[in-house]
C-alpha positions as CSV (number, residue, x, y, z in Angstrom):
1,X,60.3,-25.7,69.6
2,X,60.9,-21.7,70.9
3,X,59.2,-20.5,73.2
4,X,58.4,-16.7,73.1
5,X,57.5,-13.9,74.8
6,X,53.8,-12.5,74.4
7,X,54.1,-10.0,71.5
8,X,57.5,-10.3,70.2
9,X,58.4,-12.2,67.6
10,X,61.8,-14.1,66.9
11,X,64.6,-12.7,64.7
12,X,68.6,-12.9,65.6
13,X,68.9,-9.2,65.6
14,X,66.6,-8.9,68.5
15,X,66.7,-11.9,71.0
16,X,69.0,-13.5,72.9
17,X,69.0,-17.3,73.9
18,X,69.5,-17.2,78.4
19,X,68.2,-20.5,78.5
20,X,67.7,-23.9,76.9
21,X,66.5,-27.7,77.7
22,X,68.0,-30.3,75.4
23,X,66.9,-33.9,74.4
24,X,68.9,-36.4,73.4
25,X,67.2,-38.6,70.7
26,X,69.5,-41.5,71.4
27,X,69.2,-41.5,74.6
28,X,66.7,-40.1,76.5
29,X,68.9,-38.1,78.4
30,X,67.7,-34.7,79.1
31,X,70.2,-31.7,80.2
32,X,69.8,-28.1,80.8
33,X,71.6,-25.0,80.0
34,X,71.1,-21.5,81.8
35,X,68.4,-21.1,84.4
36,X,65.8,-23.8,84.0
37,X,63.6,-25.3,85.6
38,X,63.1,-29.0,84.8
39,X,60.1,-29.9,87.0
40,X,57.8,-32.4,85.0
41,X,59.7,-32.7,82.2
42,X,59.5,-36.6,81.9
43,X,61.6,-39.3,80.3
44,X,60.1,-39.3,76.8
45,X,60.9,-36.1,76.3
46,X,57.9,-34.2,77.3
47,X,57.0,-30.8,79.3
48,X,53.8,-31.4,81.7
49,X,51.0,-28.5,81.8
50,X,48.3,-29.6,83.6
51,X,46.7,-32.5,81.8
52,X,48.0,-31.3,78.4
53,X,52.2,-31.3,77.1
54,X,54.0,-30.3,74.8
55,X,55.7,-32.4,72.9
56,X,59.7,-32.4,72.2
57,X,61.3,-32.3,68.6
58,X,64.7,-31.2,69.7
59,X,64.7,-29.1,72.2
60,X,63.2,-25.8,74.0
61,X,64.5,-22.5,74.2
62,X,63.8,-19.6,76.3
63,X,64.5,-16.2,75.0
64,X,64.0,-12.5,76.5
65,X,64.2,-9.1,74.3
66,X,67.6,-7.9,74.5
67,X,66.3,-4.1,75.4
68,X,64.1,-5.3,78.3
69,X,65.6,-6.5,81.3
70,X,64.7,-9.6,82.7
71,X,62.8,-13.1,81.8
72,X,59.6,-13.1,80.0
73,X,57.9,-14.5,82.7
74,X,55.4,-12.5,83.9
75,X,52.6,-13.0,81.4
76,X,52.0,-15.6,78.4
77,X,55.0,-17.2,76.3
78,X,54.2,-18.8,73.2
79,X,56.0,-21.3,71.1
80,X,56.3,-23.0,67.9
81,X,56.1,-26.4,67.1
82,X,56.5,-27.4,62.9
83,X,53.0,-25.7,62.1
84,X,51.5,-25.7,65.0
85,X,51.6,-22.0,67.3
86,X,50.4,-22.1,70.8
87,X,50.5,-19.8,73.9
88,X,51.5,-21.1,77.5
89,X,49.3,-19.2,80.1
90,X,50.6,-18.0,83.4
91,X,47.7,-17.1,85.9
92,X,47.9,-17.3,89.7
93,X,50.5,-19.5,90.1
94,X,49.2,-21.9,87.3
95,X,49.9,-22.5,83.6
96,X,47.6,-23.4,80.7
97,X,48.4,-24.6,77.2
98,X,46.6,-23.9,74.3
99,X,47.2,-24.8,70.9
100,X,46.1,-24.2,67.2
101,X,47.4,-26.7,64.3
102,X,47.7,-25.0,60.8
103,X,47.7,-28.6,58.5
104,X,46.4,-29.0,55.0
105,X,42.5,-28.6,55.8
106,X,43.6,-24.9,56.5
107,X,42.4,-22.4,53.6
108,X,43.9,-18.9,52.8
109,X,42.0,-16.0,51.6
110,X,42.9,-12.4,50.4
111,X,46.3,-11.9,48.0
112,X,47.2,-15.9,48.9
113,X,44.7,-18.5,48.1
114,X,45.2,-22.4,49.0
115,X,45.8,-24.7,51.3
116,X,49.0,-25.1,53.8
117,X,51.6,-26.4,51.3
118,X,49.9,-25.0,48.2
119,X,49.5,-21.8,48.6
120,X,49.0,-19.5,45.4
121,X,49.7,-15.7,45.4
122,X,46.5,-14.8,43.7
123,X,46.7,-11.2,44.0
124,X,49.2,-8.1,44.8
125,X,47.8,-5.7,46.9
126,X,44.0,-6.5,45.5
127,X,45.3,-6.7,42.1
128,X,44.7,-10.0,40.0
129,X,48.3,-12.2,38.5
130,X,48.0,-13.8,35.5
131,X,48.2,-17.5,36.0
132,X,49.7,-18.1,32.6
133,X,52.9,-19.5,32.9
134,X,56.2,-18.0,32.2
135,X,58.8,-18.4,29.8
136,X,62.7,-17.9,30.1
137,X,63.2,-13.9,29.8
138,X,60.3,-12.8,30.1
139,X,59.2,-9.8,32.6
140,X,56.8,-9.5,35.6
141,X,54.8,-5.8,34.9
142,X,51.0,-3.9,35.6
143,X,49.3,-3.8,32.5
144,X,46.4,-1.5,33.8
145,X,43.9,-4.3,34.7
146,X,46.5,-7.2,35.8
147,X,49.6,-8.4,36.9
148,X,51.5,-10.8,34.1
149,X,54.3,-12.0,32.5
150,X,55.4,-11.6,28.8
151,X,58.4,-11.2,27.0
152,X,60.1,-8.0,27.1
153,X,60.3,-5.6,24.0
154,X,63.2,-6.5,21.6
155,X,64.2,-6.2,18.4
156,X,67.2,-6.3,16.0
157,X,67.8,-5.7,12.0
158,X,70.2,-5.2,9.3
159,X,71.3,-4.8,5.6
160,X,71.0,-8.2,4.0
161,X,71.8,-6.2,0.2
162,X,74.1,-3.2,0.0
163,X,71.5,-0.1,-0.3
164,X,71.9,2.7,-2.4
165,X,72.0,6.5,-1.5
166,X,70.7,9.3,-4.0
167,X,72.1,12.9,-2.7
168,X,70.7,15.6,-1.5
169,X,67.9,14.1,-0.1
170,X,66.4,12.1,2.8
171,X,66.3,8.3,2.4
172,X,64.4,5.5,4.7
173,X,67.0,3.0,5.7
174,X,65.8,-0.7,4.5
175,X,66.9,-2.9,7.2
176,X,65.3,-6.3,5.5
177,X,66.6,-9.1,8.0
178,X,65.4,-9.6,11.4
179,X,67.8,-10.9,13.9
180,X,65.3,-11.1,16.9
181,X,62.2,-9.5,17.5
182,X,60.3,-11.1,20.0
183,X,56.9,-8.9,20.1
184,X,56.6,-9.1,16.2
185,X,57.0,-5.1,16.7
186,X,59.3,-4.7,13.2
187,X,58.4,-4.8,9.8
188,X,61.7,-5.9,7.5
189,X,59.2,-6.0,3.8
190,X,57.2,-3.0,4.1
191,X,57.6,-0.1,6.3
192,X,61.0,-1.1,7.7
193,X,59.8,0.7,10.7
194,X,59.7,-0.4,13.9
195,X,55.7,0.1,16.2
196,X,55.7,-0.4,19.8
197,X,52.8,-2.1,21.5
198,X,53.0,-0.8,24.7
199,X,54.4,2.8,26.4
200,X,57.8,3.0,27.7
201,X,61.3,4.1,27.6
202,X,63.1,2.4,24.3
203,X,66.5,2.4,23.9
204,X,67.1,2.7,20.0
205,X,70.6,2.1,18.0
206,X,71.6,2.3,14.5
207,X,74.8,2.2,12.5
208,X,75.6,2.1,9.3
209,X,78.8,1.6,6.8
210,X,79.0,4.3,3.8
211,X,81.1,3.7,0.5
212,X,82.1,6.4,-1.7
213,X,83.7,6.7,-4.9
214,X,84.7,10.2,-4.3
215,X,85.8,12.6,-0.9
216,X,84.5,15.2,0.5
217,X,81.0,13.9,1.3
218,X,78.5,15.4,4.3
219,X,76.9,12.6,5.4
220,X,74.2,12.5,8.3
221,X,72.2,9.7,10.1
222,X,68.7,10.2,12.0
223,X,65.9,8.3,14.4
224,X,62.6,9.6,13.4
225,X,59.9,9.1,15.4
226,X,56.2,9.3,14.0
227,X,58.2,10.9,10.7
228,X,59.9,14.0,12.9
229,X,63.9,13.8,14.0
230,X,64.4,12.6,17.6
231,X,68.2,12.1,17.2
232,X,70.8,12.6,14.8
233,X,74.7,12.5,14.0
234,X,76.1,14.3,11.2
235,X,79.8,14.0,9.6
236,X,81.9,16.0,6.9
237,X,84.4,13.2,5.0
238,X,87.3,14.4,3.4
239,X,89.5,11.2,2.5
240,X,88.7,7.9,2.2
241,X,86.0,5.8,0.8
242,X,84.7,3.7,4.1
243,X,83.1,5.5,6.7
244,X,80.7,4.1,9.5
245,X,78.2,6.1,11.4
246,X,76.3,6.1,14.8
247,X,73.2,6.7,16.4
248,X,71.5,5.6,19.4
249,X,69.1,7.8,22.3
250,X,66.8,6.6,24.6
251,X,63.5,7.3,23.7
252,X,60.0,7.7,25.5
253,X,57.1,6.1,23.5
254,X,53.2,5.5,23.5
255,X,51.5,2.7,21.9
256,X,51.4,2.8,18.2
257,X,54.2,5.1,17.9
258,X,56.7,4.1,15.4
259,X,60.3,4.2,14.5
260,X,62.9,4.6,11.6
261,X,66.2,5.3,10.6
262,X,66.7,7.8,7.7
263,X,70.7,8.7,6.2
264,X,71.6,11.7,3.8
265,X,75.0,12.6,1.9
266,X,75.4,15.1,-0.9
267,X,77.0,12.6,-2.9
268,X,76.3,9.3,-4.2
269,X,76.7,7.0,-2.1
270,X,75.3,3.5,-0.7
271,X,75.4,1.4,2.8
272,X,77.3,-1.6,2.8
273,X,75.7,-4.9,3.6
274,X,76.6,-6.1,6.8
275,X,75.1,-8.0,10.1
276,X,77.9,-6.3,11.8
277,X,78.3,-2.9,10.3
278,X,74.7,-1.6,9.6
279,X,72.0,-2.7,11.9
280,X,69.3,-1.5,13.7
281,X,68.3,-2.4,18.0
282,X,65.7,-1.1,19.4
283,X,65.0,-2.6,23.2
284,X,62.6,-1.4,26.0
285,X,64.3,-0.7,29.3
286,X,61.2,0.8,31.2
């Protein structure tokens, strides 16, 4: 039980212990340390105010504010006591206790709603939580009208088939395995375009593994959003017949917007099928 002066409030930056009264639960004994006075403080452990006291749990402390001189004595100290906050009074000469219990008949209103011990945090700042309950991963976020929980945007493709390249023109990237997609945001049958249900920053990566018969092959990958370029990487082969490409950006999106990856050579050519070597990630990050 601390016993504090009138408006401060306790933290170990701030206050410093001058003086203490300690009871021994074994014993009885009670001893002192700094300057304190131990007038009615009786053998079971209890300070006397007037017909009222305080009762011991293992021991009292005084404290004063470190940037004011002196002991807090001039005026009401309060104290804590488990859940129960009081204030001892000091009026002509005389002291006064009073004392308010918070127990589990106590009922909160406002953001936290409940009783002492089963408190809820109903609202932030006025604004309603979801009281759905959450699942491993996912992400606390305003969705204009609440607070909730869901998983967050992420998804991951790639080449099941090796996927042929005609040249000279533009082709749509089939990425027909899902690896993940935990907002059901990808279509790997039809569109093979990825549509994102809510607003955000996306970061979006793609690679792919060409084979050619022949060298001397321009080759260039792209991220189109809503069917224009957002991002591209181009490459001019000279030897070899294996070649892997990259792309990735971050990209800002609205609801409904979509995504795909589109490649181009001016020779034929096709994508290798590989988990490892030509996939497509697209995760939110904002």
């Amino acid at each position: 039980m601390a016993l504090l002066a009138a408006g401060y409030s306790l933290s170990d930056a701030q206050w410093e212990l001058i003086s203490k009264i300690i009871f021994d639960d074994a014993t009885g004994d009670i001893t002192t340390e700094g300057d304190v006075n131990c007038v009615d403080v009786t053998a079971t452990g209890q300070i006397q105010v007037g017909a009222s006291t305080i009762i011991k749990t293992d021991r009292i402390k005084m404290y004063t504010n470190t940037g004011t001189p002196g002991t807090p004595l001039g005026g009401d100290i309060w104290y804590q006591e488990g859940l129960s906050v009081g204030v001892l009074s000091f009026y002509d000469g005389k002291a006064s206790l009073s004392k308010q219990v918070l127990d589990d008949s106590c009922i909160f209103a406002g953001d936290v709603t409940g009783t002492v011990g089963a408190t809820v945090v109903a609202k932030i700042h006025g604004d309603i939580v979801d009281t759905d309950a959450p699942t491993i991963g996912d992400v606390f976020q305003w969705n204009g009208s609440e607070w909730h929980q869901q998983p967050i945007s992420k998804v991951r493709a790639h080449l099941s088939t090796d996927f042929a390249v005609s040249p000279s023109t533009w082709d749509k990237v089939q990425f027909d395995t899902e690896d993940y997609d935990t907002l059901s945001e990808y279509d790997p049958s039809t569109n093979f375009r990825f549509t994102c249900n809510e607003a955000g920053y996306y970061k979006v990566d793609a690679a792919v593994k060409w084979e050619f018969s022949a060298s001397g092959n321009q080759i260039l990958i792209a991220i189109r959003r809503n069917g224009s370029i957002v991002a591209g990487c181009e490459r001019y082969v000279r030897y070899g017949v294996y070649h892997s490409q990259q792309v990735n950006d971050m990209i800002y999106l609205t609801a409904s917007q979509y995504l795909e990856i589109f490649v181009y050579t001016t020779a034929n050519g096709s994508l290798i099928a590989s988990e490892g070597s030509s996939h497509f990630t697209v995760h939110r990050v904002l």
